[in-house]
ZAKE-863072 format. One record per residue (C-alpha): residue in one letter; residue number from 1; x, y, z. Coordinates in nm, 3 decimals. Layout:
BEGIN
REC res   n      px      py      pz
REC   A NUM       X       Y       Z
...
//
This chain:
BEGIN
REC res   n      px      py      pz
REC   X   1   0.000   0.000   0.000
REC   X   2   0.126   0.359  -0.084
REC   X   3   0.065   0.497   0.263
REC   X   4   0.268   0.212   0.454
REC   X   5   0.631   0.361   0.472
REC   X   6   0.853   0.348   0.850
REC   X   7   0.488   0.462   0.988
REC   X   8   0.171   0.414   0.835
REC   X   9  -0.047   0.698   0.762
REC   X  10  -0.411   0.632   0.828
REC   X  11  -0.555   0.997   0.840
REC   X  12  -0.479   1.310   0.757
REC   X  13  -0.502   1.625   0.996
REC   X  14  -0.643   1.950   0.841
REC   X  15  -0.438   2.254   0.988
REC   X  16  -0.627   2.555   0.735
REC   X  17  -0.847   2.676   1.024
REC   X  18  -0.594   2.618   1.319
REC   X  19  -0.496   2.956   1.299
REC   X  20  -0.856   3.096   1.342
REC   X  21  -0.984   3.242   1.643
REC   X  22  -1.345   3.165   1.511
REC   X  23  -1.586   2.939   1.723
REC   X  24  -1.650   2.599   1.522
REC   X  25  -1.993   2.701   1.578
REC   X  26  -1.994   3.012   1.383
REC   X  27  -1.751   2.874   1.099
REC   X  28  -2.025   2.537   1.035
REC   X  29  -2.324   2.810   1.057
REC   X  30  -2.101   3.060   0.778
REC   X  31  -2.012   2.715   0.560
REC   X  32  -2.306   2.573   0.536
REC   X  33  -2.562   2.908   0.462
REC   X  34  -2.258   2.911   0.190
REC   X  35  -2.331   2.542   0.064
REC   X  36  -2.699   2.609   0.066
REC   X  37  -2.666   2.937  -0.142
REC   X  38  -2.459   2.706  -0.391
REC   X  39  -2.678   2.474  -0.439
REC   X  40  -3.008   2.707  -0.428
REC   X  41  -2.824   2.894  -0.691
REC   X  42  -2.704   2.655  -0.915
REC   X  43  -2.979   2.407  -0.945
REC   X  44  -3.220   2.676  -1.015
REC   X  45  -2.978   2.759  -1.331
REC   X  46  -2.987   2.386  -1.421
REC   X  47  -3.418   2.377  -1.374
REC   X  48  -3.453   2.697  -1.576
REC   X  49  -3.220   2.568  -1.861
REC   X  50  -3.463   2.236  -1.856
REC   X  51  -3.788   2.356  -1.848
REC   X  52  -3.810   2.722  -2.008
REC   X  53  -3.793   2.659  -2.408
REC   X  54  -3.624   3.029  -2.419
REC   X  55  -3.317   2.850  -2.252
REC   X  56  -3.249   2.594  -2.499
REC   X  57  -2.999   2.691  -2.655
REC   X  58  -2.613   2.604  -2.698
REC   X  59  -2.517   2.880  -2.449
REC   X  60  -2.745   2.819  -2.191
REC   X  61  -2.668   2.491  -2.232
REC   X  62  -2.304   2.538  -2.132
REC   X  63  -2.430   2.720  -1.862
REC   X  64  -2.636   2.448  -1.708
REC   X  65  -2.312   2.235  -1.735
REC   X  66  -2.092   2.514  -1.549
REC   X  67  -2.386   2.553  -1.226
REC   X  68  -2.330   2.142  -1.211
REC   X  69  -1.972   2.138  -1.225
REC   X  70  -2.045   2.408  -0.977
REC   X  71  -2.234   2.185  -0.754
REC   X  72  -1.934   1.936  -0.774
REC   X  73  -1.623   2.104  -0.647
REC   X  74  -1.858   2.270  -0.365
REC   X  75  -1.992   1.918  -0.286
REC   X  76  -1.672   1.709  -0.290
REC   X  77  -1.547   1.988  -0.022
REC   X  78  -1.777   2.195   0.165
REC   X  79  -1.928   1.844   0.325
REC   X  80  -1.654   1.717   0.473
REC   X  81  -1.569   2.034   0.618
REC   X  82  -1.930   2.094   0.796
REC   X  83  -1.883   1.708   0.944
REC   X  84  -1.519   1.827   1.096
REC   X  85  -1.688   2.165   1.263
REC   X  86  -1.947   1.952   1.420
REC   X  87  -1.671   1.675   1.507
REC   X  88  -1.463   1.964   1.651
REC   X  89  -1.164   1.737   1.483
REC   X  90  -1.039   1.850   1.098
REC   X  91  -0.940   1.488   0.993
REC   X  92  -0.936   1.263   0.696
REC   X  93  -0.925   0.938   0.603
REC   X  94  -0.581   0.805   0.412
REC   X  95  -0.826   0.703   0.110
REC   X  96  -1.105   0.924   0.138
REC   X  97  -0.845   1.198   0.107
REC   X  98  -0.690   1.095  -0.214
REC   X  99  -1.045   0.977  -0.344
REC   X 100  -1.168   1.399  -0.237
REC   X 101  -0.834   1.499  -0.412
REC   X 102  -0.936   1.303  -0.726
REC   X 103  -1.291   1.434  -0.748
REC   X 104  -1.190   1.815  -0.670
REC   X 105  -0.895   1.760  -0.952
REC   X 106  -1.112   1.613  -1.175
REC   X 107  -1.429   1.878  -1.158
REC   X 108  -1.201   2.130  -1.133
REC   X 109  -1.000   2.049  -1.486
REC   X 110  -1.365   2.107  -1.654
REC   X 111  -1.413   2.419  -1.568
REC   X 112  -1.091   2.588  -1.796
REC   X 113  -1.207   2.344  -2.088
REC   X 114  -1.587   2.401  -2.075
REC   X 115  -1.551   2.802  -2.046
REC   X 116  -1.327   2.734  -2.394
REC   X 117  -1.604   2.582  -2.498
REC   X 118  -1.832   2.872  -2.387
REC   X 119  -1.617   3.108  -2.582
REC   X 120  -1.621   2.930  -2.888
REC   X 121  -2.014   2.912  -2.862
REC   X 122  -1.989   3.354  -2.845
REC   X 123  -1.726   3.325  -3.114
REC   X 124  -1.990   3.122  -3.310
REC   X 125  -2.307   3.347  -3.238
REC   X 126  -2.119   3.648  -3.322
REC   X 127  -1.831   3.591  -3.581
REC   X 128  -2.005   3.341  -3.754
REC   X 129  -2.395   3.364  -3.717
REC   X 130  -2.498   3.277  -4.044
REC   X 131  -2.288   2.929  -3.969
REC   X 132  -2.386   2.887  -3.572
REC   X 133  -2.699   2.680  -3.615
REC   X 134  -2.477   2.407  -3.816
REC   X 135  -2.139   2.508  -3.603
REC   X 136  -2.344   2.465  -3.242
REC   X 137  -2.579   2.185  -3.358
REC   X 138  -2.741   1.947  -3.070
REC   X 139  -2.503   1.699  -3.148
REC   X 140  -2.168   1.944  -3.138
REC   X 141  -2.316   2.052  -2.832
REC   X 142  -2.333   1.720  -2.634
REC   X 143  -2.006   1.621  -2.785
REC   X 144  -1.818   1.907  -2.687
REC   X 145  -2.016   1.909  -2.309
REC   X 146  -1.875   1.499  -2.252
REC   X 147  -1.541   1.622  -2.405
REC   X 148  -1.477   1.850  -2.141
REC   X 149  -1.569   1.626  -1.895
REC   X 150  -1.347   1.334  -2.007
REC   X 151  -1.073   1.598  -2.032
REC   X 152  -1.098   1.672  -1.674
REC   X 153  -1.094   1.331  -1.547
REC   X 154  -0.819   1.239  -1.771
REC   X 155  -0.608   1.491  -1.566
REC   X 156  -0.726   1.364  -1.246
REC   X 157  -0.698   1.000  -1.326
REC   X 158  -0.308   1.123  -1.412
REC   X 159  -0.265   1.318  -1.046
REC   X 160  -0.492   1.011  -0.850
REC   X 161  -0.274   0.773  -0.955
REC   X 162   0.097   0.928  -0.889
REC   X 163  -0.029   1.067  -0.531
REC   X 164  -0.150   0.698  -0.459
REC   X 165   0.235   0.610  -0.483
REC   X 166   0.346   0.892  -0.244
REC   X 167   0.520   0.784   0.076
REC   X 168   0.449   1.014   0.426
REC   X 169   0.673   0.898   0.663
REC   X 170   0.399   0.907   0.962
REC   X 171   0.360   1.316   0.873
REC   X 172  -0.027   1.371   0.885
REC   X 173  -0.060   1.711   0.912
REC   X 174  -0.190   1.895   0.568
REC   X 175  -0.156   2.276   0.593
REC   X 176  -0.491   2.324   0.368
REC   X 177  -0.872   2.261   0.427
REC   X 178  -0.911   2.007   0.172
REC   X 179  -0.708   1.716  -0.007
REC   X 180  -0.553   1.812  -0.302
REC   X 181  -0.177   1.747  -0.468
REC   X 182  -0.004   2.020  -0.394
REC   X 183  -0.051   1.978   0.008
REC   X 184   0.016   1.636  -0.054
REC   X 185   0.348   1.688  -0.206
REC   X 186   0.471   1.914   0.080
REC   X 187   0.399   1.653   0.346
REC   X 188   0.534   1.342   0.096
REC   X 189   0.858   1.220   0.198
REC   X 190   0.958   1.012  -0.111
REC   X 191   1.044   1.163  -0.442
REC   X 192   0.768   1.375  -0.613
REC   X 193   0.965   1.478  -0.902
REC   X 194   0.746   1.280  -1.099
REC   X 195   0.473   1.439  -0.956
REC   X 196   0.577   1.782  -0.994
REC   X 197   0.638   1.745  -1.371
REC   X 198   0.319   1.605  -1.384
REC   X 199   0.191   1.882  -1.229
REC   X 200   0.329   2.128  -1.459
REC   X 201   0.251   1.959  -1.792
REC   X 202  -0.090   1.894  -1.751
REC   X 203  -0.114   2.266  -1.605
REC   X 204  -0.075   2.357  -1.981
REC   X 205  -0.331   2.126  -2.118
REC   X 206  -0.590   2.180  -1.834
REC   X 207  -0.499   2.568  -1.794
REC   X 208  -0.282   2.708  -1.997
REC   X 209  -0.442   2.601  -2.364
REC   X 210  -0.816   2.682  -2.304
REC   X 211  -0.698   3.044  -2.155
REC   X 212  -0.540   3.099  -2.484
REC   X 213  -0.806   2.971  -2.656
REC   X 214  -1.017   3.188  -2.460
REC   X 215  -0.749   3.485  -2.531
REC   X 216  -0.786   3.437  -2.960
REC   X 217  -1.174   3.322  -2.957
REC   X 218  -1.246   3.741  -2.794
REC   X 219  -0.963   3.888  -3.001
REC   X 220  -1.197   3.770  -3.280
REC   X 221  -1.499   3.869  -3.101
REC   X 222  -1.359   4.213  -3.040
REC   X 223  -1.270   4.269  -3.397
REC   X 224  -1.607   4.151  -3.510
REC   X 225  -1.793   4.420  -3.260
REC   X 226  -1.572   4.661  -3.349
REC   X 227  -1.742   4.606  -3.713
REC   X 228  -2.083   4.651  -3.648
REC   X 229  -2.207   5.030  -3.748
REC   X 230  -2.482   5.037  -3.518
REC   X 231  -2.392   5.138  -3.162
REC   X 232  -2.689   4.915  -3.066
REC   X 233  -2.587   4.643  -3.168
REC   X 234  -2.207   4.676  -3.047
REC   X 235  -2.409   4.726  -2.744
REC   X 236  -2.572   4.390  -2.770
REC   X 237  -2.289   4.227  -2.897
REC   X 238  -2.088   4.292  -2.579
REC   X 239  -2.383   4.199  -2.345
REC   X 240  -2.385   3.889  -2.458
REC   X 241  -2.024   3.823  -2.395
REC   X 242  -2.008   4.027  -2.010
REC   X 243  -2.147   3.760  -1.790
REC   X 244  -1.913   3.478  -1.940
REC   X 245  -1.606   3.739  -1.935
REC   X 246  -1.737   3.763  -1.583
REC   X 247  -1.645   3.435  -1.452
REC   X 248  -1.402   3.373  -1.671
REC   X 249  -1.187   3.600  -1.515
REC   X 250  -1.334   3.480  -1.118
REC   X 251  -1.293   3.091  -1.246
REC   X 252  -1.001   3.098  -1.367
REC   X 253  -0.834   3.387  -1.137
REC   X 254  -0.958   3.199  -0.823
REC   X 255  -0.797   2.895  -0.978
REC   X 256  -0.484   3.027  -1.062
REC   X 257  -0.425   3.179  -0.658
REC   X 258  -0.513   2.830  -0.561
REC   X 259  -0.259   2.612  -0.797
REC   X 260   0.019   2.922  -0.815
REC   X 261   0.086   2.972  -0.461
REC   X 262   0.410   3.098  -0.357
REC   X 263   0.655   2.858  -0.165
REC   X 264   0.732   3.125   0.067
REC   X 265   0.572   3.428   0.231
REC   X 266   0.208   3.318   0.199
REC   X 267   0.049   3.239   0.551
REC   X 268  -0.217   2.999   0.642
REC   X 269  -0.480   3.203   0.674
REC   X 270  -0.435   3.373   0.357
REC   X 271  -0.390   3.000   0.253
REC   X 272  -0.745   2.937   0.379
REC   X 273  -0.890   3.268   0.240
REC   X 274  -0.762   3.161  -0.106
REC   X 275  -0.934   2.803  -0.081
REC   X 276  -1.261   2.897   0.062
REC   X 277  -1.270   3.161  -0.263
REC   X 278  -1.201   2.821  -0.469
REC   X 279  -1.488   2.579  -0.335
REC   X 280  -1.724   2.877  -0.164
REC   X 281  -1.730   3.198  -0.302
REC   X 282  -1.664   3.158  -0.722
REC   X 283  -1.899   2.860  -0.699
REC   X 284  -2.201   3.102  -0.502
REC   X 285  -2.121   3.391  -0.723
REC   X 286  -2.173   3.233  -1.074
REC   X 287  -2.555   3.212  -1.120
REC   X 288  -2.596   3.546  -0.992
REC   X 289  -2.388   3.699  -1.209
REC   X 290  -2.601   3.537  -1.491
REC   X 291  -2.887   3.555  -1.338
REC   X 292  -2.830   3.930  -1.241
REC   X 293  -2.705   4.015  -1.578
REC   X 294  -2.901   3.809  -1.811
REC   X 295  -3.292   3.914  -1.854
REC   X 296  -3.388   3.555  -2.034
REC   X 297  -3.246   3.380  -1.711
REC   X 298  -3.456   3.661  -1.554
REC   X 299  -3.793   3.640  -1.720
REC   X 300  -3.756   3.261  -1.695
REC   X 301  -3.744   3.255  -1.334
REC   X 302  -4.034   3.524  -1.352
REC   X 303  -4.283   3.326  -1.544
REC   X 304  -4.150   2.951  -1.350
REC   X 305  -4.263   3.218  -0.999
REC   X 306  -4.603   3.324  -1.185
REC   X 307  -4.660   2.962  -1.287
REC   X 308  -4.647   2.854  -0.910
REC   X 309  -4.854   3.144  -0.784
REC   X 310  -5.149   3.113  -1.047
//
């Protein structure tokens, strides 16, 4: 087994909320209003996209995907953590923690692929509309949706099954709040050079690639608003692109502070801030950015509220 070295490591020990002075109480009370606002928020994206025939289309389709991948990295985390507040003891089990760093890894590697995806879809509607119904067919769609999945497992499969081989030496104590490689290779006591190039090459296939695609897909979309006479519809043009620009720059920004942290000079609370933004805050923030920003998601939820009250 790949946790027996000189001392077998059963558990880990969570030390990302050692350092604050907040009651359990308070934290589990804060976490979970957090969790519930996530899922409120999300699955109402997912019910509108399903049942309001002004929502079916490739972009809201996307969307739908996003809110459940949503779902996922708050649920793989967020859990665990409310069971450790009211256990007043931030532990893990040996596999549970690589099986919560395989989940996280995995939903997390969607979420730079499918907003690719979601920029292609704007670079579609906008530089090509004449094309979009054939380029963003039902079938592209649902290809492109499982594509991004696989991709995001294939990473995590790749990270799973290297941090199964690490050895720990009897250290148990993870300076995070969840599971994930990078806190596992700081504790690890065998040699995670392996690891670490791991790390860093499928950072440019999970990260590094769809930003760039992301990058040349509104380069194209810039030049193609810049074209349009009429100031209303640059004006349209650029409204449809704000909410996804949005989170783009939250997703993937909250992402990068959690996977680029400096070795040195970065505390434990700040640590903690960082990771809570991760798992709790981008994951809250998302539908009502759309939903805020976006009057079809708006007048959807208006007529699925007048269809309960009549």
């Amino acid at each position: 087994m790949a946790a027996e070295n000189d001392t077998q490591v059963r558990e880990f020990i969570f030390l990302g909320f050692s350092g604050l002075p907040s009651h359990p109480a308070f934290l589990f009370v804060v976490f979970l209003a957090a969790y519930l606002a996530i899922l409120m928020g999300n699955l109402m994206i997912v019910i509108l996209v399903l049942v309001d025939s002004c929502l079916h289309s490739p972009m809201y389709f996307f969307l739908s995907h996003l809110s459940c991948l949503d779902i996922c990295v708050s649920t793989v985390v967020v859990p665990k953590i409310l069971v450790n507040f009211l256990r007043q003891q931030n532990t893990i089990l040996y596999e549970e923690c690589l099986a919560q760093a395989f989940f996280l890894i995995g939903f997390s590697g969607c979420e730079p692929a499918l907003m690719a995806v979601m920029a292609y879809d704007r670079y579609a509607a906008i530089c090509r509309p004449l094309h979009y119904s054939l380029l963003m067919s039902k079938r592209v769609c649902i290809h492109l949706a499982s594509a991004t999945w696989v991709w995001g497992f294939l990473d995590s499969a790749v990270h799973a099954a290297l941090a199964s081989q690490l050895s720990f030496c009897g250290v148990n104590q993870i300076p995070h709040i969840f599971c994930d490689v990078p806190p596992l290779l700081q504790i690890a006591c065998s040699d995670t050079r392996i690891n670490k190039l791991a790390t860093h090459i499928t950072s440019i296939f999970v990260g590094l690639f769809p930003f760039l695609f992301i990058i040349i897909s509104y380069v194209c979309i810039l030049f193609s608003i810049l074209q349009i006479r009429s100031q209303g519809g640059r004006r349209k043009a650029f409204s449809t692109c704000a909410s996804h620009l949005t989170i783009v720059i939250l997703c993937l920004g909250n992402a990068f502070l959690n996977y680029n942290k400096p070795s040195a000079g970065y505390s434990l609370e700040i640590d903690t801030l960082v990771s809570a933004m991760f798992c709790i805050v981008t994951p809250m923030l998302n539908p009502l950015i759309y939903s805020l920003r976006n009057k079809e998601v708006k007048g959807a939820f208006t007529k699925v509220l007048n269809r309960r009250t009549d």
